[in-house]
Backbone as CSV, one residue per row, in Angstrom:
resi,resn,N_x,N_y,N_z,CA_x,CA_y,CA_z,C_x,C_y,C_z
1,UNK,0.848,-1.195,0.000,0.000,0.000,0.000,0.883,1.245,0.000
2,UNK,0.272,2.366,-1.270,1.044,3.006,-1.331,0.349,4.550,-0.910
3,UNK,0.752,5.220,0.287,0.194,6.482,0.777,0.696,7.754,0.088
4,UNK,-0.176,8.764,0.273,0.202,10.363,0.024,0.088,11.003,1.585
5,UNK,0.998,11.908,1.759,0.538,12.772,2.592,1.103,14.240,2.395
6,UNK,0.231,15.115,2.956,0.188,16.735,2.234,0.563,16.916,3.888
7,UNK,2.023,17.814,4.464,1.749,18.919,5.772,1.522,20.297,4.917
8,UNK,0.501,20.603,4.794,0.323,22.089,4.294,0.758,23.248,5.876
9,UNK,1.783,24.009,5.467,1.912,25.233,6.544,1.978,26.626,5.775
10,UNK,2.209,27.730,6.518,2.316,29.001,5.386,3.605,29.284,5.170
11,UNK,4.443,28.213,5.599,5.982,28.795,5.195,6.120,27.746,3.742
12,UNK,5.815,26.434,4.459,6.508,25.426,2.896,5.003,24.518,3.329
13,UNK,4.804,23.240,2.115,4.170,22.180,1.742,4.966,21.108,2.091
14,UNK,4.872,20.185,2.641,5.481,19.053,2.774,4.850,17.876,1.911
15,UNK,4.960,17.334,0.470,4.778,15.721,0.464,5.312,15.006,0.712
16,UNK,4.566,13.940,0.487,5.528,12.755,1.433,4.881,11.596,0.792
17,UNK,5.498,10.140,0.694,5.071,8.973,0.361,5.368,7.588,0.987
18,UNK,4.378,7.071,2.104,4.903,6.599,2.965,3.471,5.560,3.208
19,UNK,3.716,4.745,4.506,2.243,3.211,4.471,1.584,3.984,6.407
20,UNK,0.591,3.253,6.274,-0.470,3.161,7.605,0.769,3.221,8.831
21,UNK,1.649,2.880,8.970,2.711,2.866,10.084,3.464,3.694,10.254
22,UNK,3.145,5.541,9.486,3.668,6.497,9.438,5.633,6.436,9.052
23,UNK,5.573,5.470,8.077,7.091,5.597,7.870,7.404,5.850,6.210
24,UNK,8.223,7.081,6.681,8.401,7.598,4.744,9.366,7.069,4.125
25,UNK,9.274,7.053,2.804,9.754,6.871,1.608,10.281,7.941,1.079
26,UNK,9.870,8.742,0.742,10.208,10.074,0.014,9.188,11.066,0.625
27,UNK,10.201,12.214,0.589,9.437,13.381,0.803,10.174,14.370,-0.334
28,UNK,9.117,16.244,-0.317,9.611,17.141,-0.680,9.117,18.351,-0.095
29,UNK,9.808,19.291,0.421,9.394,20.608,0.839,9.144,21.722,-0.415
30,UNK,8.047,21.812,-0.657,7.577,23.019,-1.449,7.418,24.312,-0.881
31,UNK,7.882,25.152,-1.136,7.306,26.828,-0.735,6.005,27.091,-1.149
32,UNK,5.542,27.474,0.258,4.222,27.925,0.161,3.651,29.518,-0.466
33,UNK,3.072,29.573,-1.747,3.297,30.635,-2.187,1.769,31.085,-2.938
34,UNK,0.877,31.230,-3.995,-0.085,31.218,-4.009,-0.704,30.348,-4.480
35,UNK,-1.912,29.541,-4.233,-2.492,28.554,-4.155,-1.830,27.864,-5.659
36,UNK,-2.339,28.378,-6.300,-2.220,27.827,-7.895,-0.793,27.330,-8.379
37,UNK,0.285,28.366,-7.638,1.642,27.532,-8.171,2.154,26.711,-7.099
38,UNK,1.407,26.635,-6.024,1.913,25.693,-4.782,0.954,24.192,-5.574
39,UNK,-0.167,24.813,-5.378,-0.793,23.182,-5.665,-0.213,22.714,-6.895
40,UNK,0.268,23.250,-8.276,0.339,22.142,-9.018,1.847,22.018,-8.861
41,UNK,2.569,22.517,-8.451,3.498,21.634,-7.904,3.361,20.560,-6.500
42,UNK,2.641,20.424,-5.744,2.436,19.200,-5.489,1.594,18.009,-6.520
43,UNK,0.799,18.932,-7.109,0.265,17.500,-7.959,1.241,17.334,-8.402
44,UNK,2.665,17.825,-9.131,3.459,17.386,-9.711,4.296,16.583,-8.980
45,UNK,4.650,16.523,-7.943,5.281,15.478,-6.867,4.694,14.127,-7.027
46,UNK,3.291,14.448,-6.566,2.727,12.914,-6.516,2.436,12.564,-8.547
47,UNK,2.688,13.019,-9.566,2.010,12.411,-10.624,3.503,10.946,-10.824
48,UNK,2.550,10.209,-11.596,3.060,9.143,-11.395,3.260,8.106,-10.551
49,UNK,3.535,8.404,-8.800,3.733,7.746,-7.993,2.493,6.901,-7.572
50,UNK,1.287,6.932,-8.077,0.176,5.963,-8.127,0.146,5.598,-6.223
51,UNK,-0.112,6.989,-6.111,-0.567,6.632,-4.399,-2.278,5.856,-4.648
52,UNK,-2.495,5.385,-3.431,-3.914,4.479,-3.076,-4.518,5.681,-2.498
53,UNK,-4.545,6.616,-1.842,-5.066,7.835,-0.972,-4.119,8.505,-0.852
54,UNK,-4.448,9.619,-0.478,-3.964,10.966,0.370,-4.461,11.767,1.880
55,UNK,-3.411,12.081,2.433,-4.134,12.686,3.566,-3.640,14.079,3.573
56,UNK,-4.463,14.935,4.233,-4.022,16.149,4.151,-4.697,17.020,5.578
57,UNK,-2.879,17.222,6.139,-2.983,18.382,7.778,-2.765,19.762,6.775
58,UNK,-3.366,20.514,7.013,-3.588,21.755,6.599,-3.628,22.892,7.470
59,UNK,-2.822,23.979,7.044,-3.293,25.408,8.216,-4.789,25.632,7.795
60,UNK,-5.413,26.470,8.862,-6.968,26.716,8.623,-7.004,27.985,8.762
61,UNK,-8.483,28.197,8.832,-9.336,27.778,9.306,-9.782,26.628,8.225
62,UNK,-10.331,25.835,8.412,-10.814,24.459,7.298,-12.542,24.550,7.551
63,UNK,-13.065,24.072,6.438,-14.568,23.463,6.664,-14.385,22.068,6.728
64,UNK,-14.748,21.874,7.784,-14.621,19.988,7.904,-15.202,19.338,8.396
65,UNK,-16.879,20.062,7.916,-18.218,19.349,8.162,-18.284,18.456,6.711
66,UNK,-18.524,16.859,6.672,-18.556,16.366,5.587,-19.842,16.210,4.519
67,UNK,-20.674,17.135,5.490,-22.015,17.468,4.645,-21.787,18.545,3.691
68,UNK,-20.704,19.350,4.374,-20.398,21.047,3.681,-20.256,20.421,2.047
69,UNK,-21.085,21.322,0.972,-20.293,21.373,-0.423,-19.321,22.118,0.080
70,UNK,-18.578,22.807,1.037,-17.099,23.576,0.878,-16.071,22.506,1.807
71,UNK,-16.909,21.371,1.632,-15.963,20.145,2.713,-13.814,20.348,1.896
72,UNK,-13.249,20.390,3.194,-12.457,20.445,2.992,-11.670,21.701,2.045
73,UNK,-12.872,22.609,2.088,-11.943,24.148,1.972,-11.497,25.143,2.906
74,UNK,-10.233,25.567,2.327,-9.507,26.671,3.291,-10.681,27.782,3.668
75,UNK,-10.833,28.203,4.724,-12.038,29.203,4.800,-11.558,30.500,5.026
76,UNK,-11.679,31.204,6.373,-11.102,32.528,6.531,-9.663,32.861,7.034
77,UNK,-8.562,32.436,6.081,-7.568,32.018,6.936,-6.897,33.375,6.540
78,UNK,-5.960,33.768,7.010,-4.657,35.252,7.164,-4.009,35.017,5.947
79,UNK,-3.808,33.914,5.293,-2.617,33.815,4.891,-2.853,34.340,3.136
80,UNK,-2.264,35.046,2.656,-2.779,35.733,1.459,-3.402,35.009,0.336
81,UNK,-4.314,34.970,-0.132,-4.623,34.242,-1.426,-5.266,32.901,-1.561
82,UNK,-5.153,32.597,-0.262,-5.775,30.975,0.158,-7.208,31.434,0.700
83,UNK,-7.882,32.444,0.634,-8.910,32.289,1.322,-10.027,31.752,0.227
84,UNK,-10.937,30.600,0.855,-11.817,30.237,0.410,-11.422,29.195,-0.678
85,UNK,-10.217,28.720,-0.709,-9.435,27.619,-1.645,-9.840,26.076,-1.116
86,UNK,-10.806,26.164,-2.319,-10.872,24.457,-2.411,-10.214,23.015,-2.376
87,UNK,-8.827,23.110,-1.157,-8.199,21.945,-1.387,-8.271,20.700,-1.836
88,UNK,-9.187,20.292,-1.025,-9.259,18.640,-1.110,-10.068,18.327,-2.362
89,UNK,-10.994,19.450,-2.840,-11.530,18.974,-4.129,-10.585,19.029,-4.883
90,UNK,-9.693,19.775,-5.395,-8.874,20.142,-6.292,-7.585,19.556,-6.443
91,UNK,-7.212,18.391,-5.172,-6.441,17.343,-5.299,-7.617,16.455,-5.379
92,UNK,-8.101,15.924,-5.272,-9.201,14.929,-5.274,-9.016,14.709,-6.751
93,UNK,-9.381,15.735,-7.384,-9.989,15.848,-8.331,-8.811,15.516,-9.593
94,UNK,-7.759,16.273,-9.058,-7.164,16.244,-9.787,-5.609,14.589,-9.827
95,UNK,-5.570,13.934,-8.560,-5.251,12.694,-8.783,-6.257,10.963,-8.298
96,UNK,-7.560,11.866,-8.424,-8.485,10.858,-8.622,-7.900,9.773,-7.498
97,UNK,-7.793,10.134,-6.189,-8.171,8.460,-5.335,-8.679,9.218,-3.924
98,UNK,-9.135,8.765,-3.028,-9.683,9.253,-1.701,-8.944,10.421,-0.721
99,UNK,-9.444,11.217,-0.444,-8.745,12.190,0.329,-9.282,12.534,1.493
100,UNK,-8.697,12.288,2.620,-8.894,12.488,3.908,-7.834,13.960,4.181
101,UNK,-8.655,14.993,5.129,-8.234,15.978,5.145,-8.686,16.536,6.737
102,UNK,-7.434,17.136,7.194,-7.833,17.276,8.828,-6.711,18.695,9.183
103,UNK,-6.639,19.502,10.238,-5.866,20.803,10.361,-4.480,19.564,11.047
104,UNK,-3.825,20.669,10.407,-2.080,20.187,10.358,-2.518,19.857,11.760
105,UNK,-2.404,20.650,13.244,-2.161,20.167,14.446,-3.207,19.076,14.587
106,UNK,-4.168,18.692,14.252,-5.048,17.592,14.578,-4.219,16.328,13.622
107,UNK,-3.550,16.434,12.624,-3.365,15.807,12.016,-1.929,15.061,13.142
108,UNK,-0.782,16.076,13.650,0.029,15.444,14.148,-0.737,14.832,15.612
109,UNK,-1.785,15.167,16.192,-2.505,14.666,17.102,-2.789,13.325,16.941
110,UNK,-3.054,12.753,15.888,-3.479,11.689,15.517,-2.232,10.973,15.427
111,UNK,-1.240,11.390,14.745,0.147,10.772,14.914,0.413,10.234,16.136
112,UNK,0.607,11.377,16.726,1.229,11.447,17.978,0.883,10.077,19.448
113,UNK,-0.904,10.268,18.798,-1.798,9.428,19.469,-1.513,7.697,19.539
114,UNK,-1.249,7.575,17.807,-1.111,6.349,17.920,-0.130,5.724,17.227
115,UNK,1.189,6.427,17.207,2.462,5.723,16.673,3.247,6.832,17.667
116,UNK,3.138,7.675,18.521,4.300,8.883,19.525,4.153,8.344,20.548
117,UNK,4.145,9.967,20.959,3.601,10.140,23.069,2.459,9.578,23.172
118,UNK,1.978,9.396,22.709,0.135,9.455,23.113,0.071,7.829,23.244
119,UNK,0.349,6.775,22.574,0.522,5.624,22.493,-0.192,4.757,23.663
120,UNK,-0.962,3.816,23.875,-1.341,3.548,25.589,-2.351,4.434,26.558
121,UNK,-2.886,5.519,25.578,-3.511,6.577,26.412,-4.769,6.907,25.858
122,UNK,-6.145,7.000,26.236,-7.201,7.707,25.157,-7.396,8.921,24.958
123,UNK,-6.554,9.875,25.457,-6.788,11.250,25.045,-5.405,12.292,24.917
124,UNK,-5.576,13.055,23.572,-4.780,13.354,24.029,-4.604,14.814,23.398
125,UNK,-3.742,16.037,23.714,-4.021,17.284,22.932,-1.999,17.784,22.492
126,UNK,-2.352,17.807,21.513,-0.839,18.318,20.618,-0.928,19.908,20.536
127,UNK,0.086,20.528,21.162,0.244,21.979,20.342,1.670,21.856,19.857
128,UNK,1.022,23.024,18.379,2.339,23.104,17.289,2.973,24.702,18.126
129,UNK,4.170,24.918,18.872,4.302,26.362,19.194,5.564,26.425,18.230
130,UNK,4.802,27.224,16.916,5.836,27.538,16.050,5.111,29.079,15.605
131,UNK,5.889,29.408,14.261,5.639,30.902,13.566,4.318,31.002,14.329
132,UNK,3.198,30.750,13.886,1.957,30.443,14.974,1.723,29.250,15.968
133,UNK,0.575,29.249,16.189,0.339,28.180,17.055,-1.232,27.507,17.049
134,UNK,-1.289,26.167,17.198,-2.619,25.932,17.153,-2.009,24.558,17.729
135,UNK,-3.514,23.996,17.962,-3.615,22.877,18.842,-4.815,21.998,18.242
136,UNK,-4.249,20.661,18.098,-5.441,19.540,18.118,-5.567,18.546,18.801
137,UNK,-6.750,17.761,19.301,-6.901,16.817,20.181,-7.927,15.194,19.636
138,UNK,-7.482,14.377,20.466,-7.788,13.223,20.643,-9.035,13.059,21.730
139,UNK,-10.211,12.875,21.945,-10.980,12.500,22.894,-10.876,11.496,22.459
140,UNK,-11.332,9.918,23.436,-11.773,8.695,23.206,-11.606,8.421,22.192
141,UNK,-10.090,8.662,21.238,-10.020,7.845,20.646,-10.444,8.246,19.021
142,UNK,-11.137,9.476,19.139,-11.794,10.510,18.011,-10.819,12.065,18.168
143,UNK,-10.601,12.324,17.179,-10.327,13.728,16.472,-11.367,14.601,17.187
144,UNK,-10.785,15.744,17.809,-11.660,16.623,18.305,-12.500,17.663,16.988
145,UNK,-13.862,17.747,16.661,-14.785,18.831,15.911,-15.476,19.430,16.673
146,UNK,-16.228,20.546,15.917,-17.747,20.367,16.703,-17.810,21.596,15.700
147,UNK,-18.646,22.633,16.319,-18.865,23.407,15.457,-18.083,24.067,14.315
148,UNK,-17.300,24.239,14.292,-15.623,24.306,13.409,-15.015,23.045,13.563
149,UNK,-13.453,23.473,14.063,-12.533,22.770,14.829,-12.467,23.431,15.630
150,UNK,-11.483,22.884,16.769,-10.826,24.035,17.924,-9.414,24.836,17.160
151,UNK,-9.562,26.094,17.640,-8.584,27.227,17.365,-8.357,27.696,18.551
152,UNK,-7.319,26.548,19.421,-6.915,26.769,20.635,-5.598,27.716,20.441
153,UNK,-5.096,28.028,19.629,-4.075,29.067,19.205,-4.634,30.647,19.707
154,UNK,-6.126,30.909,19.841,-6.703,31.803,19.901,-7.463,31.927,21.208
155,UNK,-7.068,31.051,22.199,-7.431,31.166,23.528,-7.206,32.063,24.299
156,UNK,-7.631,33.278,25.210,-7.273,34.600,25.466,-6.535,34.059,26.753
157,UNK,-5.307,34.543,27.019,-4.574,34.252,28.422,-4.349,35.814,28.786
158,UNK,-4.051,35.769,30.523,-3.569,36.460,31.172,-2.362,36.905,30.934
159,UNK,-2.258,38.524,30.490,-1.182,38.942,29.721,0.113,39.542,31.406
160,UNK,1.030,38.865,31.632,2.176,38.986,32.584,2.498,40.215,32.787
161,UNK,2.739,40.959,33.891,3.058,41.980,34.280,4.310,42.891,33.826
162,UNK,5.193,41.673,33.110,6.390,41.895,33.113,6.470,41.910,31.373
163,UNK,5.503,41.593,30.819,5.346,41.995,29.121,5.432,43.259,28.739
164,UNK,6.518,43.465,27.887,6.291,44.812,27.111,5.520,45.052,26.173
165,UNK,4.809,44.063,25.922,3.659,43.753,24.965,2.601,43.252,25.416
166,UNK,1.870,43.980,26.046,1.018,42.803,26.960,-0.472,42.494,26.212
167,UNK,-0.386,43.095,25.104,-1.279,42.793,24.069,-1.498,41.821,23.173
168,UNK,-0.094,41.505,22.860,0.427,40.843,22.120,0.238,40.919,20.766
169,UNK,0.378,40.251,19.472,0.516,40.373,18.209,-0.476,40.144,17.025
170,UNK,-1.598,39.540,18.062,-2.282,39.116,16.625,-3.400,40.121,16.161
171,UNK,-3.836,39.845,14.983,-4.623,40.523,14.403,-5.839,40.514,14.493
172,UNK,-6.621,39.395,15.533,-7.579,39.646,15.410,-8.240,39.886,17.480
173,UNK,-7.095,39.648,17.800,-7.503,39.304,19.526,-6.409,40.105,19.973
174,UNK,-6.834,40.578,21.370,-5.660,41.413,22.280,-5.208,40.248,23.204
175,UNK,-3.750,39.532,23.559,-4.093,38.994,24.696,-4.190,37.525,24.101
176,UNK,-4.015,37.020,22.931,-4.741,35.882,22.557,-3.168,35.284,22.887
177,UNK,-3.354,33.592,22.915,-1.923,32.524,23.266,-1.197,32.763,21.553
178,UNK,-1.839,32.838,20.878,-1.155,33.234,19.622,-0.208,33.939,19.194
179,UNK,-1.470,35.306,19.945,-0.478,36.776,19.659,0.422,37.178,20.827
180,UNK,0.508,36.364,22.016,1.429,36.607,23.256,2.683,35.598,22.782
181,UNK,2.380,34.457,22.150,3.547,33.324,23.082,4.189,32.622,21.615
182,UNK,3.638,33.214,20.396,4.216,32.177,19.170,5.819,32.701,18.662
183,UNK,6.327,32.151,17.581,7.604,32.578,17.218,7.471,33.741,16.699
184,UNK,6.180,34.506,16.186,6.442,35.681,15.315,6.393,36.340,16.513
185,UNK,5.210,36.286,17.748,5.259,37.196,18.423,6.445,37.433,19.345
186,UNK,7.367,36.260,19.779,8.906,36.451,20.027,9.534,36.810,19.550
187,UNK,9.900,37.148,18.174,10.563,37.725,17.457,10.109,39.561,17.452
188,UNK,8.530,39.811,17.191,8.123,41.088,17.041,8.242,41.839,18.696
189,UNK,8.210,41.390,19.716,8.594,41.382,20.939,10.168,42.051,20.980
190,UNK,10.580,41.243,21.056,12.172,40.878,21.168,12.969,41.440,20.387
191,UNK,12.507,41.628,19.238,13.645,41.962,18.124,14.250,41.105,17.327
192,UNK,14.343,39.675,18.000,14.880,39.117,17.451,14.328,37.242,17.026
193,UNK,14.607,36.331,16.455,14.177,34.810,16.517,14.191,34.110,17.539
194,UNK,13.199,33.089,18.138,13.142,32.773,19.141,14.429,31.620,19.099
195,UNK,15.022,31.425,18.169,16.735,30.335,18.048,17.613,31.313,18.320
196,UNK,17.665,32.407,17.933,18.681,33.765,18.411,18.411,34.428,19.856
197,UNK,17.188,34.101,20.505,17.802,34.507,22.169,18.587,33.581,22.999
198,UNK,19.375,34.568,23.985,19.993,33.492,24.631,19.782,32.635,25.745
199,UNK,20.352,31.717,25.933,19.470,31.059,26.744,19.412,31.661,28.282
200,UNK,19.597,32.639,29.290,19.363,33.802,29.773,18.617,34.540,29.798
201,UNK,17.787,35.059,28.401,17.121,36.086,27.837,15.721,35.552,28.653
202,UNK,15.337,36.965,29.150,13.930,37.006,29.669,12.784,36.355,29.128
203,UNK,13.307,36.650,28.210,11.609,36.003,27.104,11.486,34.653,27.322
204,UNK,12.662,33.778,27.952,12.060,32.622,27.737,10.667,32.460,29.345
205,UNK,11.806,32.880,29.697,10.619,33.225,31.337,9.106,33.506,30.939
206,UNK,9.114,33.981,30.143,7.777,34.930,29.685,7.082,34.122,29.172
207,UNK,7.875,33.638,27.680,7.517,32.082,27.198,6.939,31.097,27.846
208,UNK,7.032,30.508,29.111,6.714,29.776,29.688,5.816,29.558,30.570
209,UNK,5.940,30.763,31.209,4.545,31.577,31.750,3.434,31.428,31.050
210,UNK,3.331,31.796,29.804,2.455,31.963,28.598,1.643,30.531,28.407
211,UNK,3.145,29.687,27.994,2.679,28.208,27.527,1.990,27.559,28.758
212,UNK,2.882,27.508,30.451,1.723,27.351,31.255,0.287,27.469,31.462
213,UNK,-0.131,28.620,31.091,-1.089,29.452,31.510,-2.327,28.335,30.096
214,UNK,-1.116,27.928,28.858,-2.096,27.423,28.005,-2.367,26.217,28.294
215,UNK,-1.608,25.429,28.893,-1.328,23.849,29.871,-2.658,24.026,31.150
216,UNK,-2.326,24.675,31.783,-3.503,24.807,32.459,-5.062,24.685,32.101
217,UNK,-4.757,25.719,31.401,-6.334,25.911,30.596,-6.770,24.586,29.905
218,UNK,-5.605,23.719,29.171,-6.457,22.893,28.922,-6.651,21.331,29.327
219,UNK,-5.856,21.313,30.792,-5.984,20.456,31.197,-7.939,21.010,31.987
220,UNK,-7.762,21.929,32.601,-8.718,22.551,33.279,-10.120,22.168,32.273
221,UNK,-9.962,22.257,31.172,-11.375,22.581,29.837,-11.532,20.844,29.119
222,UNK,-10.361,20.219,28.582,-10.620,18.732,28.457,-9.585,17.399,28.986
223,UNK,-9.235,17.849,30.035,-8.309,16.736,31.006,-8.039,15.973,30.212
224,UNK,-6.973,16.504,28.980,-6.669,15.081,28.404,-5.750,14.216,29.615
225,UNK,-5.224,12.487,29.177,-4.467,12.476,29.556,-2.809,12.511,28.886
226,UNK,-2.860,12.875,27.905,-1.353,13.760,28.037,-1.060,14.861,27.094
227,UNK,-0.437,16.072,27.356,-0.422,17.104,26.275,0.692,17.033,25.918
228,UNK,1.328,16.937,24.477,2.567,17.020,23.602,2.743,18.267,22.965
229,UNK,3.897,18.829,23.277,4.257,20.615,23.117,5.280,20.681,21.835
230,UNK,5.171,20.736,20.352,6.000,20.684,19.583,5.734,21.704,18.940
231,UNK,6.531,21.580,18.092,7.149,22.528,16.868,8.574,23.783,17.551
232,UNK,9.026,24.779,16.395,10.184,24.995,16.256,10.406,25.717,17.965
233,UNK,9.560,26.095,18.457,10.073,27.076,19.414,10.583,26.249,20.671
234,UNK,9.891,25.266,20.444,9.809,23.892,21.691,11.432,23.250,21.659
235,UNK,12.107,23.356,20.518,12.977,22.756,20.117,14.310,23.572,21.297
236,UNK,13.748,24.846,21.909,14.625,25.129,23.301,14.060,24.666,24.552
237,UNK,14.922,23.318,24.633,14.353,22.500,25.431,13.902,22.426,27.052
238,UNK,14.889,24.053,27.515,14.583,23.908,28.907,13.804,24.901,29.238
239,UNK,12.868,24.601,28.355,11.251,25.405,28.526,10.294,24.358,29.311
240,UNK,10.689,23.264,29.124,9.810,22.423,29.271,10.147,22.208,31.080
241,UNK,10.946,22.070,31.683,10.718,22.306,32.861,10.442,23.412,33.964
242,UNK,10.552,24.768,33.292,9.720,25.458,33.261,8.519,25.418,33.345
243,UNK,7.859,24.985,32.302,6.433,25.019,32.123,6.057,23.858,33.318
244,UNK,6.493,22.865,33.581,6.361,21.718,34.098,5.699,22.449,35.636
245,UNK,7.006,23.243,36.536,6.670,23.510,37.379,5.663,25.412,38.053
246,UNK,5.369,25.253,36.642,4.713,26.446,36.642,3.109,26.151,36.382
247,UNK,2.870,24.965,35.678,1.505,24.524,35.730,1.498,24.215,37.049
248,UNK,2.201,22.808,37.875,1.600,22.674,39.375,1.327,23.578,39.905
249,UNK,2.331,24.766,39.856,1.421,26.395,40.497,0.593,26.757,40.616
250,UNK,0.461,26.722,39.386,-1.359,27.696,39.041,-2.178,26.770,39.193
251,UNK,-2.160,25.371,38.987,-2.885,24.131,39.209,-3.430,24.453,41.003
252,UNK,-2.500,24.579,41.437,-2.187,25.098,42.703,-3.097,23.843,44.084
253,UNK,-3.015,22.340,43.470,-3.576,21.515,44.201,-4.652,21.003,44.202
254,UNK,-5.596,22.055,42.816,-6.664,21.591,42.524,-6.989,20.272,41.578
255,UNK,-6.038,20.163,40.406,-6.094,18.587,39.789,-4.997,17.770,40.507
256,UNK,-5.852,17.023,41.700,-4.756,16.632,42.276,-4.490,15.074,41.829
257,UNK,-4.610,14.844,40.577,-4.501,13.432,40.125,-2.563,13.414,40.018
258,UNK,-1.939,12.088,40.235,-0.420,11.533,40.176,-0.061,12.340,38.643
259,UNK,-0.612,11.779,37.724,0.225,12.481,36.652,0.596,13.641,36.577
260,UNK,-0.042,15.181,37.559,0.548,16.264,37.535,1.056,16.038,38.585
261,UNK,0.614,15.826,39.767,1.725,15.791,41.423,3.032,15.320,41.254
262,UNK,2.886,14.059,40.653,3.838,13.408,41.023,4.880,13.305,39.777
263,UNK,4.408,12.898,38.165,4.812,12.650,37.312,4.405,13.552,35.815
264,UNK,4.440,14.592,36.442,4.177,15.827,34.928,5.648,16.066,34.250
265,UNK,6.503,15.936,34.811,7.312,15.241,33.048,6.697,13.983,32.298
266,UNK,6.537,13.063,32.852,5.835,11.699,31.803,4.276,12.739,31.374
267,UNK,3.994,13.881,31.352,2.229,14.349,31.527,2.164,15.452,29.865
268,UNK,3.541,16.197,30.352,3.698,17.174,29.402,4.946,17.185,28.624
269,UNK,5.145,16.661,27.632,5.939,15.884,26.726,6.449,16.482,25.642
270,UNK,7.449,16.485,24.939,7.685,16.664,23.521,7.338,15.327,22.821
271,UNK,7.347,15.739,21.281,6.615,15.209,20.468,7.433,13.521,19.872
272,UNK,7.307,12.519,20.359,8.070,11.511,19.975,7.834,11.273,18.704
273,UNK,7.353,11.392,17.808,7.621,11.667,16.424,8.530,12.888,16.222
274,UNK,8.767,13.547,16.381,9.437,14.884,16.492,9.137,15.472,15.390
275,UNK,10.009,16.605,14.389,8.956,17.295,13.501,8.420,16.709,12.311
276,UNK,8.318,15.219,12.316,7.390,13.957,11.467,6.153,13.991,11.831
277,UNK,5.553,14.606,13.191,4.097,14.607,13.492,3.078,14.866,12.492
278,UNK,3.608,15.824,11.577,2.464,16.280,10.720,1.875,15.360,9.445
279,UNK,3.581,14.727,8.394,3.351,13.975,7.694,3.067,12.688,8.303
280,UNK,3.144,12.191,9.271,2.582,10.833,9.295,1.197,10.818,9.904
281,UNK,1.035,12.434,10.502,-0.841,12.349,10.548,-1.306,12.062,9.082
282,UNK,-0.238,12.630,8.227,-1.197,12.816,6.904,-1.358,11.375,6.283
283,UNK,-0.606,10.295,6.502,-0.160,9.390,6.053,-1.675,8.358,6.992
284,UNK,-1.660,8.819,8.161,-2.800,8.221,8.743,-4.233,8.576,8.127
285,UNK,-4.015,9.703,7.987,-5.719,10.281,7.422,-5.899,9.641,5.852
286,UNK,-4.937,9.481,5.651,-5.043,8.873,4.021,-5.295,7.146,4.292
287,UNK,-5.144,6.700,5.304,-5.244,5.470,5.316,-6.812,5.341,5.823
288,UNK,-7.142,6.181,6.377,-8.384,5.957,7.357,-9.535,6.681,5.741
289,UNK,-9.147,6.890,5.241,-9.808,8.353,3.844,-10.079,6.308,2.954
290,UNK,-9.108,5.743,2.481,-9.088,4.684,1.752,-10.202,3.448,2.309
291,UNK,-9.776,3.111,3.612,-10.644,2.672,4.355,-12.065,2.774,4.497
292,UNK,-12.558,3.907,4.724,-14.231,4.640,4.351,-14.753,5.154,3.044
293,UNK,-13.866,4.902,2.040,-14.028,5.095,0.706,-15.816,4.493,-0.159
């Protein structure tokens, strides 16, 4: 069996060609640029390679009600020129086999769930803390929907006393985990890339604070049992004990279950796929897309 998988982000495209056990064969990074010369250069990746399905993690906002005629289109998203772009029809369509299509972070959620961290566990919630940030989850075993998806990237946190920005960056919220705690807003903050501060530099303090405050919230809103913290910013690793002992804080005795008391390193994790989370969600959704065909 031969898979497709699409990581669509707004920097590059990832394909990839790989089986149900999330392990690749080939990949290629495309620049993400306007719909029309990004997509047919991925159709041009996959022509020939006679994949069985495709899966596709995508930045959103997405329609991914499967009643929608706009099933599986880009909807109101920031990113220039993609708004209202018909993905999944327009690969569908255009290499004719099944397409399963889910938001990039739900997509490495699903990874994560059942070939990573998540492995042994029924729930579970992934955030990507990169250029932006968003988050997808696992309940029982199901992909979190409901009325949209969740756009936990856009969750309003308590902006720190000690922010020179206490507004933070985004465009559509004051205050949002997006526009306080992602790589652009570390960089527009700071001055500088969140790989170029040093490891010293205040911001990471701030950073962590931030990402706490988002750990909290969502243990507090859907108790998974375990949250996986990836992408590029995560990749400075001694954030994570930071955050570790800054959730029991604010937790402050109220979830008093072992996995935060006792064992919130095994609770709050980096991503054991590491930055493969996305294509081998995609590699999963294409298997599960073939499957319900």
């Amino acid at each position: 069996m031969r898979l497709g998988a699409i990581k669509a982000g707004g920097t590059a495209v990832v394909c990839a060609i790989g089986n149900e056990r999330g392990r690749v064969s080939e990949r290629r990074a495309i620049p993400t640029r306007l719909p029309e010369e990004t997509v047919a250069d991925v159709i041009g990746f996959f022509h020939g390679k006679r994949v069985d399905a495709l899966g596709i993690g995508s930045f959103g906002p997405l329609d991914l009600d499967p009643k929608s005629p706009d099933y599986g289109t880009i909807t109101t998203t920031p990113k220039a020129g993609w708004e209202h772009y018909p993905l999944r029809r327009t690969l569908m369509e255009a290499m004719d086999v099944p397409v399963g299509i889910d938001t990039d972070v739900n997509a490495s959620a699903l990874a994560e769930a059942n070939l990573g961290a998540g492995v042994g566990v029924n729930s579970l919630v992934y955030y990507n803390i990169s250029t932006g940030i968003g988050g997808g989850a696992m309940v029982t075993g199901k992909l979190l929907h409901g009325l949209v998806h969740p756009e936990m990237g856009h969750m309003l946190l308590r902006p720190d006393p000690t922010d020179p920005a206490p507004k933070g960056f985004c465009a559509y919220h004051d205050g949002c985990l997006e526009g306080l705690a992602s790589g652009k807003a570390i960089e527009k903050r700071w001055g500088m890339k969140a790989e170029d501060l040093p490891d010293d530099h205040p911001g990471w303090a701030l950073e962590a604070e931030y990402l706490a405050q988002m750990c909290v919230n969502t243990i507090l809103l859907l108790s998974p049992e375990r949250i996986v913290l990836g992408g590029g910013v995560m990749h400075h690793r001694s954030l994570f004990a930071d955050i570790h002992w800054l959730v029991v804080e604010k937790l402050n005795g109220y979830v008093a279950h072992r996995a935060v008391t006792e064992s919130i390193a095994r609770y709050i994790v980096p991503p054991a796929l590491g930055d493969d989370a996305g294509v081998a969600g995609g590699l999963l959704l294409a298997f599960d897309a073939l499957k319900n065909q």
